[in-house]
C-alpha positions as CSV (number, residue, x, y, z in Angstrom):
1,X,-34.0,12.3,-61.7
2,X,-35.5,8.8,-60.5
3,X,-35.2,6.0,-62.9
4,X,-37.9,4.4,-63.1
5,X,-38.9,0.9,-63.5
6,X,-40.2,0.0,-67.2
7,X,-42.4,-3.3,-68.4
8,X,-43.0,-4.5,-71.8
9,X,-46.2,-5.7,-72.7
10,X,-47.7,-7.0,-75.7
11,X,-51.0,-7.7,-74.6
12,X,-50.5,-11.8,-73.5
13,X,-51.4,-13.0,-70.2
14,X,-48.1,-12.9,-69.5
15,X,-47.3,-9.7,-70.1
16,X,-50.4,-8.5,-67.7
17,X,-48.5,-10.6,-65.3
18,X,-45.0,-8.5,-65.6
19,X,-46.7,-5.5,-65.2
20,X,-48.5,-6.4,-62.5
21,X,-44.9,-7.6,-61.1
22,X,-43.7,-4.5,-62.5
23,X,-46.4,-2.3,-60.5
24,X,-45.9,-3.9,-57.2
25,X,-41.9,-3.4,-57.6
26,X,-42.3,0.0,-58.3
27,X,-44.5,0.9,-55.2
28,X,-42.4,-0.9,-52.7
29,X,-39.0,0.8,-53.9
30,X,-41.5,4.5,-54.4
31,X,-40.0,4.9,-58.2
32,X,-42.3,5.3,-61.2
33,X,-43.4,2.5,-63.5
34,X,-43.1,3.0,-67.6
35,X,-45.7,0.9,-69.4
36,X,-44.1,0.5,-72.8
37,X,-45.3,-1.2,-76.1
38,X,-43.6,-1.7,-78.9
39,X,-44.9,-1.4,-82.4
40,X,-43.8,-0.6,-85.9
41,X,-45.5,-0.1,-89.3
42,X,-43.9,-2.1,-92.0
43,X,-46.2,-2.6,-95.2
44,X,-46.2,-5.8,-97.2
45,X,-46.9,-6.5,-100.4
46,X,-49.1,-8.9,-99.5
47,X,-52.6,-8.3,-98.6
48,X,-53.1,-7.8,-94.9
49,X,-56.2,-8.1,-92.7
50,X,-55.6,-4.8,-90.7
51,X,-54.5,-1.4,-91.9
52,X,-51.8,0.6,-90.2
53,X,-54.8,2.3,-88.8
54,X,-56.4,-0.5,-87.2
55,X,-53.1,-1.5,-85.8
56,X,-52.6,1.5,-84.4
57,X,-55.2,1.6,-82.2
58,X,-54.5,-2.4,-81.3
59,X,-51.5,-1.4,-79.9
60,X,-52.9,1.6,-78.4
61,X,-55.4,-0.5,-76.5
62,X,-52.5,-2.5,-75.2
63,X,-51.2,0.0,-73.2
64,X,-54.7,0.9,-71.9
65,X,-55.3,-2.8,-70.8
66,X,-52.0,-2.8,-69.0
67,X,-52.6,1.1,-67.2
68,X,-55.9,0.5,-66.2
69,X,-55.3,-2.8,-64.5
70,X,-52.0,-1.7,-62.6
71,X,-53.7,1.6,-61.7
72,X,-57.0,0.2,-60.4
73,X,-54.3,-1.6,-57.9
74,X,-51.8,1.1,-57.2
75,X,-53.6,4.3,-57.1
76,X,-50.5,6.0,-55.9
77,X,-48.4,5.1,-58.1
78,X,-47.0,7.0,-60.9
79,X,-47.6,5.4,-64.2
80,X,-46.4,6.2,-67.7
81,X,-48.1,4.5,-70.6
82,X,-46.3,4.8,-74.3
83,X,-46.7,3.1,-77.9
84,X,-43.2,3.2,-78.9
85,X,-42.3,3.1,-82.5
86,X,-39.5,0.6,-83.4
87,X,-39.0,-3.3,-83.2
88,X,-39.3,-5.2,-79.7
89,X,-36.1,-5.9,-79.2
90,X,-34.5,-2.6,-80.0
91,X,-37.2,-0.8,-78.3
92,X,-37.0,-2.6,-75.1
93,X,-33.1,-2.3,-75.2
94,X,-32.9,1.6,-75.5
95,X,-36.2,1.2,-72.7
96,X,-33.5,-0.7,-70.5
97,X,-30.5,1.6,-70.9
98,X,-33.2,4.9,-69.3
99,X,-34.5,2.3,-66.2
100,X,-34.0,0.9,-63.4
101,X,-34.8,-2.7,-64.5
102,X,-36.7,-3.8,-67.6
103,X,-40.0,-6.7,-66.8
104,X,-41.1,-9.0,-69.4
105,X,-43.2,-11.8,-69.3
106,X,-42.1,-15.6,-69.9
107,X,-45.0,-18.1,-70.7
108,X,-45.1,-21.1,-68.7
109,X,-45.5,-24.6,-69.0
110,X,-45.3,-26.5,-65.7
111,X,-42.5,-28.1,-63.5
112,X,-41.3,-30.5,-66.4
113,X,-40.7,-27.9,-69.7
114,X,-40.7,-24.4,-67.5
115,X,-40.0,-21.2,-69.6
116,X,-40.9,-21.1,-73.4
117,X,-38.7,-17.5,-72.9
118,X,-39.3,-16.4,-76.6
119,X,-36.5,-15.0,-78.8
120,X,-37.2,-11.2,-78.0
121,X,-36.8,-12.2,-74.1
122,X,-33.8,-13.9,-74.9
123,X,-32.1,-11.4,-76.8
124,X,-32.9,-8.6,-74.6
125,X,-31.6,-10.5,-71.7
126,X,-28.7,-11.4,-73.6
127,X,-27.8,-7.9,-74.6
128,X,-29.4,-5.7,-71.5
129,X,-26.6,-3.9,-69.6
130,X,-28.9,-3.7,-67.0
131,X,-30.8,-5.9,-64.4
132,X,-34.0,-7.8,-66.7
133,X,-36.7,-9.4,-64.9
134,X,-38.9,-12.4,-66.1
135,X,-42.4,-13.2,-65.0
136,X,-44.2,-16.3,-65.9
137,X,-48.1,-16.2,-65.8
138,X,-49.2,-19.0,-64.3
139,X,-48.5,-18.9,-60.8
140,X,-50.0,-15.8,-59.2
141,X,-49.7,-17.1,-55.8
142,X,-45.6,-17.1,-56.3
143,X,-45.9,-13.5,-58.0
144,X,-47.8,-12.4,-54.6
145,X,-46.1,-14.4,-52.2
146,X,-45.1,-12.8,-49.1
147,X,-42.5,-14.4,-46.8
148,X,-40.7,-15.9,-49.2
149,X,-36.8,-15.0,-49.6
150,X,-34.7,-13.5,-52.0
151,X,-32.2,-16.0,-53.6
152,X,-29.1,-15.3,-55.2
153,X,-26.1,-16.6,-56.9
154,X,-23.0,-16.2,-56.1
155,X,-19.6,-17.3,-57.3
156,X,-16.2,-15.8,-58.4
157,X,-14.9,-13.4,-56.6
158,X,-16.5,-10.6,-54.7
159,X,-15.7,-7.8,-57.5
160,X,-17.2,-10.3,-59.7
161,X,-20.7,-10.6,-58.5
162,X,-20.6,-7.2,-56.8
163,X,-24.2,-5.9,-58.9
164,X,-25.6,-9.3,-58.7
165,X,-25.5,-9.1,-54.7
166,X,-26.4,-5.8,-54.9
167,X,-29.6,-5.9,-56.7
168,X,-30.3,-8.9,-54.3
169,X,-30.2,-6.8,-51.1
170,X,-32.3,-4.0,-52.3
171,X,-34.7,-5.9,-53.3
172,X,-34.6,-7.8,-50.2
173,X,-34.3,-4.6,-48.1
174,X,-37.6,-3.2,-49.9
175,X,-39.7,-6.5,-49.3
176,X,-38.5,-6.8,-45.6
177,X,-37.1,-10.5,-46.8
178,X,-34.0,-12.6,-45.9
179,X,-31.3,-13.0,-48.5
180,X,-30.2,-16.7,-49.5
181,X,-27.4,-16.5,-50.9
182,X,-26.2,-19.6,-52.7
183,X,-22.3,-20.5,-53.3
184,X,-22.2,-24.1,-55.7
185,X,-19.0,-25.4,-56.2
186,X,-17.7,-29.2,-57.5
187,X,-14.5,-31.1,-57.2
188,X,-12.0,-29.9,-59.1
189,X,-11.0,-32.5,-62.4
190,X,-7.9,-34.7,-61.7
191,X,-5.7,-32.8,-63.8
192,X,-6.3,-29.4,-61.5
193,X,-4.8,-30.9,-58.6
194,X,-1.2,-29.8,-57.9
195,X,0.6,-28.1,-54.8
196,X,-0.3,-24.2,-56.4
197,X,-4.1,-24.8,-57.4
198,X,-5.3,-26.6,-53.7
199,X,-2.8,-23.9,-51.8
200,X,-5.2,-21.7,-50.6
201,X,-7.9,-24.4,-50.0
202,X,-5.3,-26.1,-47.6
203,X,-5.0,-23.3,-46.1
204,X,-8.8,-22.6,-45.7
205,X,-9.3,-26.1,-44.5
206,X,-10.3,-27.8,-47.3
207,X,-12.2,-27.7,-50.0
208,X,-15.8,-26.2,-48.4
209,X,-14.2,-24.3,-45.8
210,X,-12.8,-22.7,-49.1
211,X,-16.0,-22.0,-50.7
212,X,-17.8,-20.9,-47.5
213,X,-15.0,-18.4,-46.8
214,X,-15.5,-17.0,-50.0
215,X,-19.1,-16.6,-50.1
216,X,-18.4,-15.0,-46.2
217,X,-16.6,-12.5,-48.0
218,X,-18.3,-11.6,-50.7
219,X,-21.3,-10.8,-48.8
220,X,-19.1,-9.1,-46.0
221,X,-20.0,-5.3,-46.9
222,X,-23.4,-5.8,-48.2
223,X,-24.2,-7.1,-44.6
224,X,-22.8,-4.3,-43.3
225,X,-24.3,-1.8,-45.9
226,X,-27.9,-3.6,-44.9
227,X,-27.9,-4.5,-41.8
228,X,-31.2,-5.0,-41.1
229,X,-31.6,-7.6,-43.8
230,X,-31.2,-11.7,-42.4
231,X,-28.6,-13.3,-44.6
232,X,-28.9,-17.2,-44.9
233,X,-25.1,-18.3,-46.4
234,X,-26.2,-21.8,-48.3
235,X,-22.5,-23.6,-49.4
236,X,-23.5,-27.1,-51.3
237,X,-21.6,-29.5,-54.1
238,X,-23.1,-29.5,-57.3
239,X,-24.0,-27.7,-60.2
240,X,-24.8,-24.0,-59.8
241,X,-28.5,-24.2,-62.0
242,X,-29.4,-27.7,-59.8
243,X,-28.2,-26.0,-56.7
244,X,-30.0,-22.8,-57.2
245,X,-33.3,-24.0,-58.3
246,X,-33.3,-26.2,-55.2
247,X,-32.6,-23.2,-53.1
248,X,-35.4,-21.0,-54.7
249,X,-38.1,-23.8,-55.0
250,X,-40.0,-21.4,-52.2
251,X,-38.4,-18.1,-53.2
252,X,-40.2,-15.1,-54.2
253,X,-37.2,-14.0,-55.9
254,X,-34.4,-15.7,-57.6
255,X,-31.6,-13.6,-58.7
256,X,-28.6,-14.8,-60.9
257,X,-25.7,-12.8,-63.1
258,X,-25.1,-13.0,-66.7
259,X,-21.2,-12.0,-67.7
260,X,-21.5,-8.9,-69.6
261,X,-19.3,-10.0,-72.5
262,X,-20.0,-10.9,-75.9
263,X,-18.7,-13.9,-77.0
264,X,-17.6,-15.1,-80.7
265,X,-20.5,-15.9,-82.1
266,X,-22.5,-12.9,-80.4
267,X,-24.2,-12.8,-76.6
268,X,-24.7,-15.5,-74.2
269,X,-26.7,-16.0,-71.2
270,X,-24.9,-18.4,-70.1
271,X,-25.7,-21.7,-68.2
272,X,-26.9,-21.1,-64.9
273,X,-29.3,-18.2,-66.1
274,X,-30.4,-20.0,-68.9
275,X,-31.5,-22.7,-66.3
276,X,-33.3,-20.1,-63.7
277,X,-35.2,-19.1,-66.7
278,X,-36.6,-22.0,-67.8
279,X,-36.9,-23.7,-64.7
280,X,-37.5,-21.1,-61.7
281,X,-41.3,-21.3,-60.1
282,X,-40.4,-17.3,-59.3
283,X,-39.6,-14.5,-61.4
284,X,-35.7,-14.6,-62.1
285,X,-33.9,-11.2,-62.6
286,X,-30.5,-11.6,-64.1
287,X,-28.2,-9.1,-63.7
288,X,-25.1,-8.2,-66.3
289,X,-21.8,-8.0,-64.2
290,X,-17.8,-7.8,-65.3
């Protein structure tokens, strides 16, 4: 059975946006798109302004807002629509686990603050065990762009960042784009330096040489598994969110990994995502890897 890709909406301009993302992703890979919104009853004993009633069909016409604009723009795509009954976060958690990908929508606020991500983004992203896309609003010309490459991060070893590539070259392959794929490394601190730790980069070379060969083979067999897709290997010194923000300033894409792991005090998105989020001009999908 194809998995299709599934969108969250609440209504916000935002969320039009995803879907709209959402709807053009799914007609260029020829999967189905899920419209989903989530919404559950929970009387107070205060005095509200609208009965469950009333809400009901608020959330109802969310959905419609959201079908009627992706179909009047993909005819020919297959769209499910669905009011699902449970809180946001759960609900678009369980939504993840059946899809592809899962789409939100992040509000933006320009160059300087970027993102305002929200808590339900960032606890779905934090918890998804599967690729999660983010949309901002405000640019539609980024959204639409064609041209533009698919950036991605890359660093560890290759099992570690296997997905992360992965997702980047399909998405690649389905746009017809070039993959940048972006190494950032720094000088080691003083105290790492000893004849075991700089071995292998002696042996590489040096330092970059080092880092270049490893991005070289990390993206060894996804070249050869799509060939037809122009690889652009981008090797530079300095932090991996700086360096990959720079990279995708003209990206359609950007594409960054999230260490599927919980740590003490719960999940982590962890520092390079968290910048792509907040800071990308494109949508960012991050995707949970090992």
């Amino acid at each position: 059975m194809t998995r299709a890709i599934t969108v969250g909406v609440d209504g916000s301009a935002e969320s039009l946006a995803a879907a709209e993302w959402a709807a053009r992703e799914a007609a260029l890979r020829k999967v189905p798109l899920r419209i989903v919104h989530a919404w559950l009853w929970q009387p107070l004993d205060v005095p509200v302004v609208q009965d469950k009633e009333t809400q009901d069909k608020s959330a109802n016409a969310v959905i419609r807002e959201a079908q009627t604009r992706v179909a009047g723009r993909h005819p020919d795509l297959s769209v499910t629509a669905e009011v699902v009954e449970d809180t946001p976060v759960a609900a678009l958690l369980k939504e993840a686990e059946r899809s592809d990908m899962l789409v939100l929508g992040s509000r933006g606020h320009g160059a300087l603050m970027g993102f305002l991500l929200g808590s339900y983004g960032q606890q779905v992203i934090a918890a998804s065990t599967l690729p999660v896309v983010s949309v901002r609003a405000r640019d539609e010309k980024t959204l639409s762009k064609e041209g533009g490459e698919v950036v991605v991060g890359q660093q560890g070893t290759p099992e570690d960042c296997d997905a992360v590539l992965g997702f980047a070259f399909e998405a690649a392959a389905a746009r017809g784009a070039a993959v940048r794929a972006v190494r950032a490394w720094a000088l080691p601190p003083i105290f790492a330096y000893s004849p075991g730790s700089m071995r292998l980069a002696d042996e590489a070379g040096g330092l970059e040489p080092f880092e270049k060969k490893a991005l070289a083979e990390a993206l060894a067999p996804w070249r050869a598994q799509y060939p037809d897709v122009p690889v652009i290997e981008h090797v530079e010194i300095g932090s991996g969110g700086q360096v990959l923000l720079s990279a995708a300033s003209s990206a359609q894409l950007l594409v960054v990994g999230r260490r599927a792991r919980h740590a003490p005090v719960g999940t982590r998105i962890g520092s390079v995502a968290h910048a792509a989020l907040h800071h990308s001009p494109c949508p960012v999908a991050v995707v949970p890897h090992a």
